[in-house]
MARLOTI-187670 format. One record per residue (C-alpha): residue in one letter; z, y, x. Coordinates in pm, 1 decimal, always signed. Each point is the difference from the previous one (the first is absolute). Example, Ala and Ser with C-alpha at 12.3 -4.5 7.8 and 13.67 -1.06 7.14 Angstrom:
BEGIN
<drenkol = A | pz = +780.0 | py = -450.0 | px = +1230.0> .
<drenkol = S | pz = -66.0 | py = +344.0 | px = +137.0> .
% end
This chain:
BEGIN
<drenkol = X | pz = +0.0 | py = +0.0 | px = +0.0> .
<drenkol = X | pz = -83.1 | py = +352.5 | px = +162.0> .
<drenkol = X | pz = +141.4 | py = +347.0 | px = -120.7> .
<drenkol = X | pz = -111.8 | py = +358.5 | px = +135.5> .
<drenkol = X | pz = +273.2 | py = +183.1 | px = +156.2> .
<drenkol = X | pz = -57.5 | py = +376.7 | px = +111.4> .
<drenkol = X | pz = +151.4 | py = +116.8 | px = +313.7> .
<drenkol = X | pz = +52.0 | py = +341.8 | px = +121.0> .
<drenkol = X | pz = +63.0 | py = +77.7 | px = +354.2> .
<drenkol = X | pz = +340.2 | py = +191.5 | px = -44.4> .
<drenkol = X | pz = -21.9 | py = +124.8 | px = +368.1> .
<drenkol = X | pz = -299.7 | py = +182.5 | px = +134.6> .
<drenkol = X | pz = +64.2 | py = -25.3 | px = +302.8> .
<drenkol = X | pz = -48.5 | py = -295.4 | px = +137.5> .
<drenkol = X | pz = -259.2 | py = -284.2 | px = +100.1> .
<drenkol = X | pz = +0.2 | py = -209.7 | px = -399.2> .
<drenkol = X | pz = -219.0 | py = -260.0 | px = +138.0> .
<drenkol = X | pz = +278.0 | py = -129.3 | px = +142.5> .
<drenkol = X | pz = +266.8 | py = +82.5 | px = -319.1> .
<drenkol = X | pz = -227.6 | py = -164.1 | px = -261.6> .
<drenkol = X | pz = +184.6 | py = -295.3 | px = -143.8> .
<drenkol = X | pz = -225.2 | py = -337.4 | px = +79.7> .
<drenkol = X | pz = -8.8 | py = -376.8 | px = -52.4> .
<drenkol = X | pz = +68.6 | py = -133.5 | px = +340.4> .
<drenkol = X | pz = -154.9 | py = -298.8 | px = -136.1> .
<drenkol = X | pz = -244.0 | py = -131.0 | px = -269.3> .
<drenkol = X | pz = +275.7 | py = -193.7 | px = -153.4> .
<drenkol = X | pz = +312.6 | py = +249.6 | px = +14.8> .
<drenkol = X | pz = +191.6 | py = +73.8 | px = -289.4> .
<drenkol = X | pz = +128.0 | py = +324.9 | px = +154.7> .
<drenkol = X | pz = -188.4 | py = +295.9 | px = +131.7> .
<drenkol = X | pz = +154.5 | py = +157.6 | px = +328.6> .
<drenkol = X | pz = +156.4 | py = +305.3 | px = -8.2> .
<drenkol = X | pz = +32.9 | py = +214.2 | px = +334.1> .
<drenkol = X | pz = +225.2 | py = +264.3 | px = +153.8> .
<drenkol = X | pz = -137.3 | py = +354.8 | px = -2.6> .
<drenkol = X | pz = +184.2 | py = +157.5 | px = +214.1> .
<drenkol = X | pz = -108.2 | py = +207.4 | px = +336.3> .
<drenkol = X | pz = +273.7 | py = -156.4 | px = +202.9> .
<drenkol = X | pz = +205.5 | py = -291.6 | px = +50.7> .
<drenkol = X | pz = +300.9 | py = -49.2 | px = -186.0> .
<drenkol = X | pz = +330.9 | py = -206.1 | px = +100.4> .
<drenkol = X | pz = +127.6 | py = -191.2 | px = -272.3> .
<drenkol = X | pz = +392.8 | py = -90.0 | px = +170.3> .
<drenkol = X | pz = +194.8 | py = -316.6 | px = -142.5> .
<drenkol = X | pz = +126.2 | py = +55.4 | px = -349.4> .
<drenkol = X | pz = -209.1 | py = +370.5 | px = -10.1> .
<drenkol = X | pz = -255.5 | py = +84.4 | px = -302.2> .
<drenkol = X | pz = -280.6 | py = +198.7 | px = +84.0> .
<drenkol = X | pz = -244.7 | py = +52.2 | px = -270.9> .
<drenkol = X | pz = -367.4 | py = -35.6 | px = +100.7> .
<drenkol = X | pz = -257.4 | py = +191.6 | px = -188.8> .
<drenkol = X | pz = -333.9 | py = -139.2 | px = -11.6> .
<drenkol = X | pz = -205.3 | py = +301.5 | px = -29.6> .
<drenkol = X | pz = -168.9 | py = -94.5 | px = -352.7> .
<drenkol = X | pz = +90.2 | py = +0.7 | px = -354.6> .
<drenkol = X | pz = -201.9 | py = -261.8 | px = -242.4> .
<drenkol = X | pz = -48.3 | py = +39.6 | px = -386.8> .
<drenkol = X | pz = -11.7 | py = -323.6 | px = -158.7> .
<drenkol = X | pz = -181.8 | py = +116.6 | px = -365.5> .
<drenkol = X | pz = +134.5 | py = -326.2 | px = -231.9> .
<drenkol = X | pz = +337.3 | py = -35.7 | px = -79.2> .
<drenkol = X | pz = +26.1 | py = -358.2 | px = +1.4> .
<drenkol = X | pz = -21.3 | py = +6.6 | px = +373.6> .
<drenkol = X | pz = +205.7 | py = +94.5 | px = +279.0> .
<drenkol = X | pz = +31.6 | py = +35.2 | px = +327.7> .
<drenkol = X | pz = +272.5 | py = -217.9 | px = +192.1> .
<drenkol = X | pz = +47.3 | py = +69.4 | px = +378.4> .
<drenkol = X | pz = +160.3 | py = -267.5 | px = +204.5> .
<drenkol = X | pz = +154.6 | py = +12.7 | px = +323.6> .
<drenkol = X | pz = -254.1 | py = -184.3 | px = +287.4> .
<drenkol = X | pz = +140.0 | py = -351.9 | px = +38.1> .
<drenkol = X | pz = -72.9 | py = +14.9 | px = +385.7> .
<drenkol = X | pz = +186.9 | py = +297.8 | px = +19.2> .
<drenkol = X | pz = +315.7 | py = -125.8 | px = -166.6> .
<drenkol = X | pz = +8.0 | py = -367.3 | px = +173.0> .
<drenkol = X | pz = -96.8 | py = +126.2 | px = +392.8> .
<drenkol = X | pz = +173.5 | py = +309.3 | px = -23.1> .
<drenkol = X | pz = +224.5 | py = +63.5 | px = -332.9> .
<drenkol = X | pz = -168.4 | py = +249.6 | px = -122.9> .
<drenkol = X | pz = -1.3 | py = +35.6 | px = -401.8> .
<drenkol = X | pz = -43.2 | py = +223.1 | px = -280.5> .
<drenkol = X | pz = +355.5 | py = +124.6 | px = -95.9> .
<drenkol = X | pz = -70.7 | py = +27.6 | px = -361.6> .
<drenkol = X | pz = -187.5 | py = -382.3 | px = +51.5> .
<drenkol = X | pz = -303.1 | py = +54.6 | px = -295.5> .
<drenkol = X | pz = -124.2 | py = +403.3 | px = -37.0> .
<drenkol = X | pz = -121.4 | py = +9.7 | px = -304.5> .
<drenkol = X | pz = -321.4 | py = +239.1 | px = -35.0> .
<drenkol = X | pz = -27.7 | py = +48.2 | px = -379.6> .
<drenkol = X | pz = -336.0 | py = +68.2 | px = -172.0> .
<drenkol = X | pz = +85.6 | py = +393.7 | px = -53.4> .
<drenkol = X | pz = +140.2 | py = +67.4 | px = +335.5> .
<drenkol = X | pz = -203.5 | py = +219.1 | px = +230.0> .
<drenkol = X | pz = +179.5 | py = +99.5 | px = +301.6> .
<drenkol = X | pz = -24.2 | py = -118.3 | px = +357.4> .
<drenkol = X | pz = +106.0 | py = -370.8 | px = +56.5> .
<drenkol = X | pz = +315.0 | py = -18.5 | px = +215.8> .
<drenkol = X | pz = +124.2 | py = -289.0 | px = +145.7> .
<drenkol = X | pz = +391.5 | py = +13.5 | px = +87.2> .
<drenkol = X | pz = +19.0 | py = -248.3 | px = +286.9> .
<drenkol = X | pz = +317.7 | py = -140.0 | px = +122.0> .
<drenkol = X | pz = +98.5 | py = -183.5 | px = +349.4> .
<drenkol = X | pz = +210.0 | py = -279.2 | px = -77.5> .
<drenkol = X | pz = -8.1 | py = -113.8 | px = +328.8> .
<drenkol = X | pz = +239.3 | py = +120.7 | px = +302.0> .
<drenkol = X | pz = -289.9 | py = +134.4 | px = +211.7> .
<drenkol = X | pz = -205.0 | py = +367.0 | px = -4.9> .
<drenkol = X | pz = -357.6 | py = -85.7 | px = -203.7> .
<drenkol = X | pz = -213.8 | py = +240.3 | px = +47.3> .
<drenkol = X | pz = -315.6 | py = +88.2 | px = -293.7> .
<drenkol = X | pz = -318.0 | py = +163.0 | px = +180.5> .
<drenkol = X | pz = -253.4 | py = +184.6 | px = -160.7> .
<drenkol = X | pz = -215.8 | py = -178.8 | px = -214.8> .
<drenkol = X | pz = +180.3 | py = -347.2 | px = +14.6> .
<drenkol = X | pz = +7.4 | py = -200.8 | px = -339.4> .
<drenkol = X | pz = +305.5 | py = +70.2 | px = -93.0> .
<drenkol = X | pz = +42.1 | py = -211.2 | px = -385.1> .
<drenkol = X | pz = -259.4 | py = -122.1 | px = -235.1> .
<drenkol = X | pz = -87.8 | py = +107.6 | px = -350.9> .
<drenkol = X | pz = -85.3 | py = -284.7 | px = -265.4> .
<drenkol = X | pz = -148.3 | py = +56.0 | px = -327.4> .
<drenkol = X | pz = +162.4 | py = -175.2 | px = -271.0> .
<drenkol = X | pz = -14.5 | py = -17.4 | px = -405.1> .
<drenkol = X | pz = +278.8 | py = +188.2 | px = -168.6> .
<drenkol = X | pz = +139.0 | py = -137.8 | px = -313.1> .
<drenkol = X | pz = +190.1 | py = +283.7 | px = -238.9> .
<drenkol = X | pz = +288.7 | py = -156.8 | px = -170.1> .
<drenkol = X | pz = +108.0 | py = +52.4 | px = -371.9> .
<drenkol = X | pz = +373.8 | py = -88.6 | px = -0.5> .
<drenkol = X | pz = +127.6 | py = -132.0 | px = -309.2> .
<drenkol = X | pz = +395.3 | py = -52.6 | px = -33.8> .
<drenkol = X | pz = +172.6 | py = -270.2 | px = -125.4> .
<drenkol = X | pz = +326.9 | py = -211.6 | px = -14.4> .
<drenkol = X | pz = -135.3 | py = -318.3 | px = +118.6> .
<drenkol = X | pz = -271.6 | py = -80.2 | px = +260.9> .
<drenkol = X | pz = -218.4 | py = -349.7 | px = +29.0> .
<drenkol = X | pz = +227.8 | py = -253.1 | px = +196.8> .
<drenkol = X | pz = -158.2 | py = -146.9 | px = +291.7> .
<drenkol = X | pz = +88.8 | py = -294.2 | px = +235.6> .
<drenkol = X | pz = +151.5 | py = +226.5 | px = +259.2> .
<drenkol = X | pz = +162.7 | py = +219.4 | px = -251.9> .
<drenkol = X | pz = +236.9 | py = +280.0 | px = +166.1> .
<drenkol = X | pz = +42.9 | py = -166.5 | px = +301.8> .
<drenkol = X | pz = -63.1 | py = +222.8 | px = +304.8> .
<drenkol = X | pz = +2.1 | py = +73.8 | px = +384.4> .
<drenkol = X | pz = -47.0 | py = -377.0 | px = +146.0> .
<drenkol = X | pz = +35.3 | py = -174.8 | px = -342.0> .
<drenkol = X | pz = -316.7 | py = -179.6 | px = +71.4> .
<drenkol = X | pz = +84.6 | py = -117.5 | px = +318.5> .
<drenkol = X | pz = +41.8 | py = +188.7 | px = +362.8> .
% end
């Protein structure tokens, strides 16, 4: 399934070639989002330093957002995460895309320009109608909950 996105290049000055989210493959989920920033940046151990990306995106049907996940080879070689875990880009937000990146590890990390940074997934957004009641459908797990189907 394919969806156009817009993008606008929030900052003027710099080299977007480089900026532009991309597939780094034909069969990623993700697109890569890069730093744009003009120098390097030290992320310390337990610091968040949020990363602009240089472009804001318009996503023109509601039932779709955009979900940007931390890079997995940045978390497992060098603990480096999202803090809030999932950003959420809604379908009516237009501002710059900012990743706030955390070092969970005990070493410096440092984010150059233009290095893929997160990636952004496109995914279906289902709008809930709540309805209240007094009882809800039992199930086989029921209201069991952290580890109550096994470890």
């Amino acid at each position: 399934m394919n969806i156009d996105i817009t993008v606008k290049k929030v900052k003027k000055d710099f080299q977007f070639d480089l900026f532009l989210p991309s597939y780094a493959t034909p069969g990623s989920a993700g697109m890569d989002l890069h730093a744009c920033v003009k120098e390097p940046i030290v992320i310390k151990p337990r610091q968040i330093y949020k990363i602009p990306t240089g472009i804001a995106i318009h996503i023109n049907d509601s039932n779709v957002g955009g979900f940007v996940f931390p890079r997995s080879g940045l978390a497992s070689k060098h603990g480096i995460s999202l803090v809030n875990a999932v950003g959420v880009i809604d379908s009516d937000y237009v501002g710059e895309i900012i990743c706030p990146m955390i070092n969970l590890s005990e070493t410096d990390y440092t984010v150059n320009p233009g290095d893929r940074i997160a990636q952004i997934v496109f995914l279906p957004v289902y709008c809930a109608n709540l309805i209240l009641t007094d009882e809800l459908q039992s199930t086989e797990r029921g209201t069991g909950g952290f580890g109550s189907t096994g470890k």
